[in-house]
C-alpha positions, 0 to 999 in steps of 0.5 A, a space after each residue: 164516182 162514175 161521173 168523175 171515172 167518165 170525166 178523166 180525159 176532160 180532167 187531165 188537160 185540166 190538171 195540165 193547165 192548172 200545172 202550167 199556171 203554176 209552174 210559172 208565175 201565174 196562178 190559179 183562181 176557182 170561182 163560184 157561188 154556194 156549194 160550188 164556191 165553197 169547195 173550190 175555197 176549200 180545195 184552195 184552203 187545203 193546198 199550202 198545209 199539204 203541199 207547200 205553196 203560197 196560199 196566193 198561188 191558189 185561191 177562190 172568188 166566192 160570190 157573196 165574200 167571205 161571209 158566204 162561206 159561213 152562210 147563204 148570201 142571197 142573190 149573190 150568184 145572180 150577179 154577173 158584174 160581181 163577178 167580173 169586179 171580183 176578177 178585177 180586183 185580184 188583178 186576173 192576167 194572162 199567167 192565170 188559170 180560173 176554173 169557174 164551178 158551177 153545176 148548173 153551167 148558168 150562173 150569172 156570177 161565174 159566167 161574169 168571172 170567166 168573161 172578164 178573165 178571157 178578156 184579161 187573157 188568163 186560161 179559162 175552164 168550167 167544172 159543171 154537171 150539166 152536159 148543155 151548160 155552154 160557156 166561151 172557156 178553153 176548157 169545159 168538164 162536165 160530170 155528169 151526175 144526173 138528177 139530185 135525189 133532192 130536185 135541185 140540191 147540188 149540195 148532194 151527187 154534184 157537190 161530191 162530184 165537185 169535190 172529187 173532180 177537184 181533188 184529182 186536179 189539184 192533186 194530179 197538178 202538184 205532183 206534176 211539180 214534184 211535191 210528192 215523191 214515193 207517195 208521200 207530200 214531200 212538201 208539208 208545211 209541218 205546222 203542229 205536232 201531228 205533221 211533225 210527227 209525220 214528217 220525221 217519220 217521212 225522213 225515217 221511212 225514205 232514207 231508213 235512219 234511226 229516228 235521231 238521225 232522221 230528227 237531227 237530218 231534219 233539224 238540219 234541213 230547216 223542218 222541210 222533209 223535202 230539203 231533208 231528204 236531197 240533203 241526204 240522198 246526195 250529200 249536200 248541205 241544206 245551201 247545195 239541197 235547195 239550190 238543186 230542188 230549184 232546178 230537179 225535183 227530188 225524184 230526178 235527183 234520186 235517180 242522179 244523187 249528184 250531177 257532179 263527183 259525190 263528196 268522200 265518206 258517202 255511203 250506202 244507206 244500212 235500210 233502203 226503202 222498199 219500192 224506192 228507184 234510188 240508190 240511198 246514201 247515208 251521210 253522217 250526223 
């Protein structure tokens, strides 16, 4: 946890860019060979479900494909044209963000990686635990965790550092974009029974309806608790809700429910939520 505390401002422009990439129409690719792949797969993996994008929006290049993520495949890091090949084949260009996660700083297939993207004009950033690792990248963070209990295992503090580092990144990025508000994740992907669940009670919690007028809120609003919850913070249709989330995050449009004269019969919410910056409206189900 030190390592990553003392990396916060290496990780903010990070998290920036990685915003960025976003925010347009780029994306965000991870690079990297064994442990370090598989935590940059698994970040990507876990940021649709969570917060609502396209699954292509983020993504890892592991060396080795797929079958490394269920196993070592030996001499895949090694290679560099690999790595460029696999830049390559997913079509890397300037609107694009790849990080290379490397604890060493020297593998061969992420330094391939990084050269071909620099070449194709995306952004650039190493992740690394190793303070000497050199790399022509736009940004270098470096976590210095210090030698493995176990000579040479990086699965060990690095990988936990990795771990952690990108969990800040990406998360720090996504509620740059307004995909939280109030502490939630306004922006799940309610796929099964649980994240159904905490979806209704998300709609209950934020506009302080009873749970069948949060249910019927929500049915109303297609599943999505984001849409839900402008559609009721405002008054809206679900049509006027996701036009306005096109163009305002929920959080602005708490702060001004309505840019233009609210309809009639909007009234005040019988349960604000506590901590919330919004004056709440109820709408009539």
């Amino acid at each position: 946890m030190r390592a990553v505390a003392r990396a916060l401002p290496q990780l903010e422009p990070l998290a920036a860019a990685f915003a960025a990439a976003l925010r347009g129409q780029g994306r965000v690719l991870y690079v990297g060979a064994g442990t370090s792949g598989r935590l940059g797969a698994l970040d990507a993996a876990e940021l649709p479900p969570t917060f609502g994008i396209s699954p292509s929006r983020v993504r890892a290049l592991v060396a080795g494909g797929a079958r490394a993520l269920r196993g070592a495949v030996e001499g895949a890091e090694d290679d560099a044209a690999a790595g460029a090949q696999a830049i390559r084949r997913a079509r890397v260009d300037r609107g694009d963000l790849v990080i290379g996660l490397s604890a060493s700083g020297r593998t061969p297939f992420v330094h391939g990686a990084l050269r071909e993207a620099r070449r194709r004009g995306a952004r650039t950033a190493l992740v690394t635990s190793n303070p000497g690792a050199a790399a022509p990248v736009d940004l270098r963070v470096v976590l210095d965790t210090g030698p493995e209990l176990l000579a040479g295992s990086t699965r060990l503090k690095a990988g936990t550092a990795t771990k952690m580092a990108l969990n800040a990144v990406s998360t720090a990025a996504l509620m740059s974009l307004g995909k939280v508000y109030a502490g939630r994740m306004v922006d799940v992907r309610p796929t099964n029974r649980k994240l159904r669940a905490r979806a209704l009670e998300m709609v209950e919690e934020l506009t302080g309806l009873s749970a069948a007028a949060a249910r019927r809120l929500l049915a109303d609003a297609g599943g999505s608790p984001k849409v839900a919850l402008a559609m009721h913070l405002g008054g809206r249709s679900r049509r006027e809700a996701e036009s306005a989330l096109a163009e305002r995050t929920l959080g602005e449009i708490a702060r001004r429910p309505r840019l233009e004269p609210a309809r009639p019969g909007a009234g005040k919410c019988r349960k604000p939520v506590r901590g919330a910056d919004v004056r709440h409206q109820r709408r009539r189900h």
